[in-house]
C-alpha positions as CSV (number, residue, x, y, z in Angstrom):
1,X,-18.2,-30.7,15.3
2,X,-18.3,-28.1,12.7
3,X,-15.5,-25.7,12.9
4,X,-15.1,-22.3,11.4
5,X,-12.2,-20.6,9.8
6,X,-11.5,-17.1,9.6
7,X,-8.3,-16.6,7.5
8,X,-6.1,-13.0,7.4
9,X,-3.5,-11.9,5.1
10,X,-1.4,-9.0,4.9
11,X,0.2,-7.7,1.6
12,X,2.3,-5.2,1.4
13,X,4.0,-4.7,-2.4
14,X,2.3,-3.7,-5.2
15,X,2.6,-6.9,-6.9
16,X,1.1,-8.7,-3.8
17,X,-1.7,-6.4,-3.9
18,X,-2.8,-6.6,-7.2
19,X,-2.3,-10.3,-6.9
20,X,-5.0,-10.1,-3.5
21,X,-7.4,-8.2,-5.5
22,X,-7.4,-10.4,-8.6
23,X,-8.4,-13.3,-6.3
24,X,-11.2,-12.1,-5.4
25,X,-12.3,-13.4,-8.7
26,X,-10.5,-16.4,-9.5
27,X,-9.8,-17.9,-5.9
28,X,-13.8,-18.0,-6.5
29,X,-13.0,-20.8,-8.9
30,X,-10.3,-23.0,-6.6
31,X,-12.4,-22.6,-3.0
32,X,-15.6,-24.8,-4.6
33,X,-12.7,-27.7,-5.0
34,X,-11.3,-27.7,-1.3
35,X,-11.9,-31.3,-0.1
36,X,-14.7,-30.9,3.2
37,X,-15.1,-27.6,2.7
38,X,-19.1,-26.1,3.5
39,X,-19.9,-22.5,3.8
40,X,-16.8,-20.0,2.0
41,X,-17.0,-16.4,1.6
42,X,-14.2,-14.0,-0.1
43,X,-13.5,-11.2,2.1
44,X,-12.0,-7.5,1.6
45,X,-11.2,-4.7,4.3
46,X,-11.9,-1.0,4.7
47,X,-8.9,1.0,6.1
48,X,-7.8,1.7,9.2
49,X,-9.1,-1.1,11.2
50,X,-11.5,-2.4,8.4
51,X,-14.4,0.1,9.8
52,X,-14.5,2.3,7.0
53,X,-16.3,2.1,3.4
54,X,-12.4,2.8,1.9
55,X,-11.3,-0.3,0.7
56,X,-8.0,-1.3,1.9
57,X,-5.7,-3.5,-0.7
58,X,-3.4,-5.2,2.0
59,X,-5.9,-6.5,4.1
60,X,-7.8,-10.1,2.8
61,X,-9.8,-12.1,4.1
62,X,-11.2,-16.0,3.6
63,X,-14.4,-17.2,6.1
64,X,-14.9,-20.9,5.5
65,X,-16.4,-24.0,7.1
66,X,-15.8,-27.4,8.0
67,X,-16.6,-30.8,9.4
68,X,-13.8,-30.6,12.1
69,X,-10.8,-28.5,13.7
70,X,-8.3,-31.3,12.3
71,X,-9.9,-30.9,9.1
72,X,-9.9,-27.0,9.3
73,X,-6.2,-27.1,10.3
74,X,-5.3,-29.2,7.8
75,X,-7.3,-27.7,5.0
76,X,-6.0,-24.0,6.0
77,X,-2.7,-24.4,6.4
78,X,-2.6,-27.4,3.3
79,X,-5.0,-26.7,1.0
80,X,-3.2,-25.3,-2.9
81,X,-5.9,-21.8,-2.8
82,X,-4.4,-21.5,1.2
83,X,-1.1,-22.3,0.2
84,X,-0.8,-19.2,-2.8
85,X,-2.4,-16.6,-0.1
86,X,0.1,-17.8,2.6
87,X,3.0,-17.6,-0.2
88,X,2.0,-13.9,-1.5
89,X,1.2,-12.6,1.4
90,X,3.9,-11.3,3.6
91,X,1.8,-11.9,6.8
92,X,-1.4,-14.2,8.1
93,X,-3.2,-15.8,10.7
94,X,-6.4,-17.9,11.2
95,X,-8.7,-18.7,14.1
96,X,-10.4,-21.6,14.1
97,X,-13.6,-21.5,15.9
98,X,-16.9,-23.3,16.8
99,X,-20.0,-21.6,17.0
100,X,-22.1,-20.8,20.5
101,X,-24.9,-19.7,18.6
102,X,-26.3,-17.5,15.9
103,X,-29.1,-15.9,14.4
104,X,-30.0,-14.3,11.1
105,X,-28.7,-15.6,8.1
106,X,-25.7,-15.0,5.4
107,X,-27.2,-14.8,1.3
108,X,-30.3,-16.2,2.2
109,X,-28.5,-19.5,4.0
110,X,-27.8,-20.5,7.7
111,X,-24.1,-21.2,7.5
112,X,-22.9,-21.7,11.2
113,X,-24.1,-25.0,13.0
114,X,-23.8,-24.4,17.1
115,X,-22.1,-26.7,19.3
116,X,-21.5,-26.3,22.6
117,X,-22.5,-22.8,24.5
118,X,-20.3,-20.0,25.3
119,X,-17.5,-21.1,28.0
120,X,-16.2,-18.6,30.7
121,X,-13.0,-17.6,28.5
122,X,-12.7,-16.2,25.6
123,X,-15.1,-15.6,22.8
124,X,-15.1,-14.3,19.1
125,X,-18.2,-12.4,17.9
126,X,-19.2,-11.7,14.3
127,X,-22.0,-9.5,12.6
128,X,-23.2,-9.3,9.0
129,X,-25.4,-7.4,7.6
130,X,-27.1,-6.5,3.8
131,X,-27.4,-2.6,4.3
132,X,-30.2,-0.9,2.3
133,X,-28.4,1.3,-0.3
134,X,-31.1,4.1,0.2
135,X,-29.7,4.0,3.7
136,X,-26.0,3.2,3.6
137,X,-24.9,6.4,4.0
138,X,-26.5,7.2,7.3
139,X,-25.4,4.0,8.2
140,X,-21.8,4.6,7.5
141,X,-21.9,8.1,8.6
142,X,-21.7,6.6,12.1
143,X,-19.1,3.9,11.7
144,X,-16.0,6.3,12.4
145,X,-17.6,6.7,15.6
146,X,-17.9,3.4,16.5
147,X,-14.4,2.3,15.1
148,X,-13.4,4.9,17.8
149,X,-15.0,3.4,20.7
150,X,-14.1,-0.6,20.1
151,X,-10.6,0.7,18.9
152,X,-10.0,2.3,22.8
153,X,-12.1,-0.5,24.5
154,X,-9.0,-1.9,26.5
155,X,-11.4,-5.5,26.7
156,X,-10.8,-6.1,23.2
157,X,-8.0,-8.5,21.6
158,X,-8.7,-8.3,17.9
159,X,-11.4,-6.6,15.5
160,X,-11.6,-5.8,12.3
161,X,-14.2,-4.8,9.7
162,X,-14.2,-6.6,6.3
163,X,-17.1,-7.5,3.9
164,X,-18.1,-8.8,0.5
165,X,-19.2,-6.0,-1.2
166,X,-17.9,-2.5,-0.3
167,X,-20.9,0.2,1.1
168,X,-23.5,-2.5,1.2
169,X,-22.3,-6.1,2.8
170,X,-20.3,-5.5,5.8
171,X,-19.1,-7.6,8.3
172,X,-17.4,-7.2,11.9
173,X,-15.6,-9.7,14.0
174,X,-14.0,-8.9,17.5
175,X,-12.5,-11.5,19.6
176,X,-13.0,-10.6,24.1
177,X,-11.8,-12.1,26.9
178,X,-14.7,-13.0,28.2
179,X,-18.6,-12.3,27.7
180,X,-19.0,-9.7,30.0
181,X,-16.7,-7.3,28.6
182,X,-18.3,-7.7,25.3
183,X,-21.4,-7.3,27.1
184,X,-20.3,-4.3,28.8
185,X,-19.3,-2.5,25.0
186,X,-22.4,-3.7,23.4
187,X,-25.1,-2.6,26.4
188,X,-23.4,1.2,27.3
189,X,-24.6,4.3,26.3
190,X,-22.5,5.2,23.3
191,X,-22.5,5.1,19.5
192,X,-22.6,1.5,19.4
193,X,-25.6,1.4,21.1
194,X,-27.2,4.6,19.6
195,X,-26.3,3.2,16.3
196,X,-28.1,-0.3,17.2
197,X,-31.6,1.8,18.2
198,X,-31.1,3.6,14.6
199,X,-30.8,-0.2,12.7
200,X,-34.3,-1.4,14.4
201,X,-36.2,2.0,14.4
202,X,-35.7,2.4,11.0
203,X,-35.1,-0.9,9.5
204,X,-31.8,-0.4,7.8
205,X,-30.6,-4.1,7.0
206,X,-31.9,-6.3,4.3
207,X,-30.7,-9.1,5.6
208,X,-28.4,-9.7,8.7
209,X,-26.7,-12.4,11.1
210,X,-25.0,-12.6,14.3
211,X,-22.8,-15.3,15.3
212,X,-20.9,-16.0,18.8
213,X,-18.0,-18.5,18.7
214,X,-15.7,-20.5,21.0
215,X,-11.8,-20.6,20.5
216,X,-10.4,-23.4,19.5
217,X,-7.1,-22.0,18.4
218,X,-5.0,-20.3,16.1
219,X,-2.1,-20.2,13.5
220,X,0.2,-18.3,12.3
221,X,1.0,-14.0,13.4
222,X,-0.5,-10.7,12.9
223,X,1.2,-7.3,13.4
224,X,4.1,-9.9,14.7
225,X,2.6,-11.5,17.4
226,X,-0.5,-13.8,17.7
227,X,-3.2,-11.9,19.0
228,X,-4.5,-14.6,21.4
229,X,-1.4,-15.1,23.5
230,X,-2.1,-13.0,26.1
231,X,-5.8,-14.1,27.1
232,X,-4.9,-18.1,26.1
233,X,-0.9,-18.6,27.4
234,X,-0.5,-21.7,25.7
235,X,-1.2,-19.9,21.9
236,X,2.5,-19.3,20.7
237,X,2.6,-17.3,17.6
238,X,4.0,-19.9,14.7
């Protein structure tokens, strides 16, 4: 079963992030090499909690695919491109992930294979979309707002914005404790909602994807603690 990776790291010297920012290049030239790897994508942040167009040096991320979880374990945690993030940065985490179901597509590909449907615990959700550059600023002039809402949502674990290319590829991933508290944020009057009306009415992405995901697991800390031990009590921060 295919499993999907979604790796964080934290830097927090200068050194650190000028190394982070240089790999945005040349980690493009080791990830191609990882034995079983499938789909990859180098990830940056915005600031705050990734929902702005700022770009944010200590936050990186790497999405990536594989054939299995021991694979993805062993490839994350093993691999020599894993091993130099993990050694630079001074914090990281991954959750590993298999996908419910998705539609849309990433760069013109359909990277996420679906496995089993959604269970009754926990599930991750991710979004990316191409934004139009004659329309990115109304699109990002309502992103505070919606950083405000998930960010006091008490239903939600993790989320973060990051994305390939700052203003114009963006990408979203929240992790809930169940489906109907993320159904509850998405479907409520809000700017979320207003915001998703405003995307179809007036066709403001080029391109976009949305993927729902099963936890499998996870590795490693962030902000000191893993982020799924309190909705999965056997996840111990390593």
């Amino acid at each position: 079963m295919q499993t999907v990776s979604l790796s964080f790291f934290r830097f927090s010297t200068p050194l650190s992030r000028l190394w982070a920012l240089a790999q945005m290049g040349a980690a493009r030239l080791s990830l191609p090499g990882v034995p079983d790897i499938g789909f990859w994508k180098l990830l940056g942040s915005g600031t705050g909690e990734g929902f702005t167009p700022i770009p944010n040096t200590g936050v990186y991320a790497i999405l990536a695919t594989w054939p299995s979880e021991e694979i993805a374990r062993g490839q994350t945690s093993g691999a020599p491109v894993f091993r130099r993030y993990q050694s630079w940065a001074n914090e990281h985490w991954t959750v590993f992930l298999s996908t419910a179901s998705v539609r849309g597509n990433w760069a013109g590909t359909e990277p996420f294979q679906t496995g089993i449907s959604v269970s009754q615990g926990p599930l991750a959700a991710l979004t990316r979309a191409t934004v139009k550059p004659r329309v990115a600023w109304r699109f990002w002039k309502r992103v505070p707002a919606i950083s405000d809402v998930i960010g006091s949502d008490p239903n939600v674990v993790f989320k973060i914005g990051v994305g390939e290319v700052p203003l114009l590829h963006q990408v979203t991933f929240s992790i809930w404790p169940d489906a109907n508290a993320m159904a509850n944020f998405a479907r409520k009057d809000g700017p979320h909602a207003r915001a998703i009306k405003a995307v179809r009415a007036e066709h403001w992405f080029r391109e976009e994807l949305y993927a729902r995901f099963n936890i499998l697991g996870s590795a490693g800390s962030w902000n000191g603690r893993n982020p799924l031990q309190d909705i999965i009590p056997s996840e111990v921060a390593s």
